[in-house]
N, C-alpha and C positions, 0 to 999 in steps of 0.2 A: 402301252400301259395295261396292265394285267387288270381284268374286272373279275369280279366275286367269285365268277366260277372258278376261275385259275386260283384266285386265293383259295377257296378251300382244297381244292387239290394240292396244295404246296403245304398247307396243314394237316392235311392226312398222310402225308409223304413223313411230316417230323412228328406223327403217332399224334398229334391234337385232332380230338373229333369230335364237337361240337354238336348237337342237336340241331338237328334241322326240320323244315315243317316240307309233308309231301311233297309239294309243288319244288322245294329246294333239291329234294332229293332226285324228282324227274327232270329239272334243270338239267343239275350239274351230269346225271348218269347219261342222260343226250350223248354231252360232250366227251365222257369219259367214261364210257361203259362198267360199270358194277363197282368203281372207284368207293360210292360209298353203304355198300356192301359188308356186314359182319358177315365173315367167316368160320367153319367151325375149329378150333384147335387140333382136333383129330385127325377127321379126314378130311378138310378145305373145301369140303360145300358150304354153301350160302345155307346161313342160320335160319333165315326168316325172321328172324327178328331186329330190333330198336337199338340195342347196343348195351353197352355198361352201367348206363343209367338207367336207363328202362328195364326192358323184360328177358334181355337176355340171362342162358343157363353158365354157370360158374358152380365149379367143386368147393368142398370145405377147405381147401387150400388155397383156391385164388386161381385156379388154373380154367383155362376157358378163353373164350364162347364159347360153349358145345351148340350141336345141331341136336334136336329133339331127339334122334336111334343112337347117338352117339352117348349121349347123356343118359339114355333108360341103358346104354349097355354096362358103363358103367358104376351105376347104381349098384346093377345085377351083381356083376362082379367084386364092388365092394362089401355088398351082402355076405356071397359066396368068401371071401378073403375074412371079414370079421366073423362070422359061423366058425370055421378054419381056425379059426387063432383062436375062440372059447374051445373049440373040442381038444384042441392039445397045447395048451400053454397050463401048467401045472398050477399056478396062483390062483386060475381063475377057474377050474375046475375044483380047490379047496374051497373058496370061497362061495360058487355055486353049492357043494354039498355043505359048510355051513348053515348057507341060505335055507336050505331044505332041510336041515334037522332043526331049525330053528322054526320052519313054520310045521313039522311036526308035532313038537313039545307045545305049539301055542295052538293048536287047532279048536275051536272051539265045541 
């Protein structure tokens, strides 16, 4: 008969991950080395962190766990991509220079 530890193993095998308290989590990892382990989406280092409920990092899309450098790089880079798309997307350079002839006429 299978006890607790093989059951959560066999739930994290069909993506169910459950909260566990410390001592569950040095239990089960004993028997099954970094089994309950987030990963980062990136580049498959251990996150250090809790998971989907807690504290782990997740994009404005849903994509994730990120690890902490994975996550500041793409910040970086979505920074640098949306700068990028105001400097030459034509809508939003009209729009900016409206913006700005509109807080010239109201200056006070």
């Amino acid at each position: 008969m299978d006890d607790w530890i093989d059951k959560i193993r066999e739930e994290r095998a069909q993506g169910i991950n459950r909260a566990l308290l410390p001592s569950a989590h040095n239990a089960v990892n004993a028997r099954y080395p970094g089994i309950t382990w987030e990963y980062c989406f990136k580049c498959g280092e251990p996150t250090g962190r809790a998971g989907a409920g807690e504290d782990s990092l997740y994009d404005e899309q849903g994509q994730g766990p990120y690890c902490e450098s994975c996550c500041d790089a793409k910040a970086e880079n979505d920074v640098e991509q949306a700068r990028e798309y105001r400097r030459t997307n034509p809508i939003e350079a009209e729009r900016r220079a409206r913006l700005a002839d509109w807080f010239r006429r109201n200056e006070p």
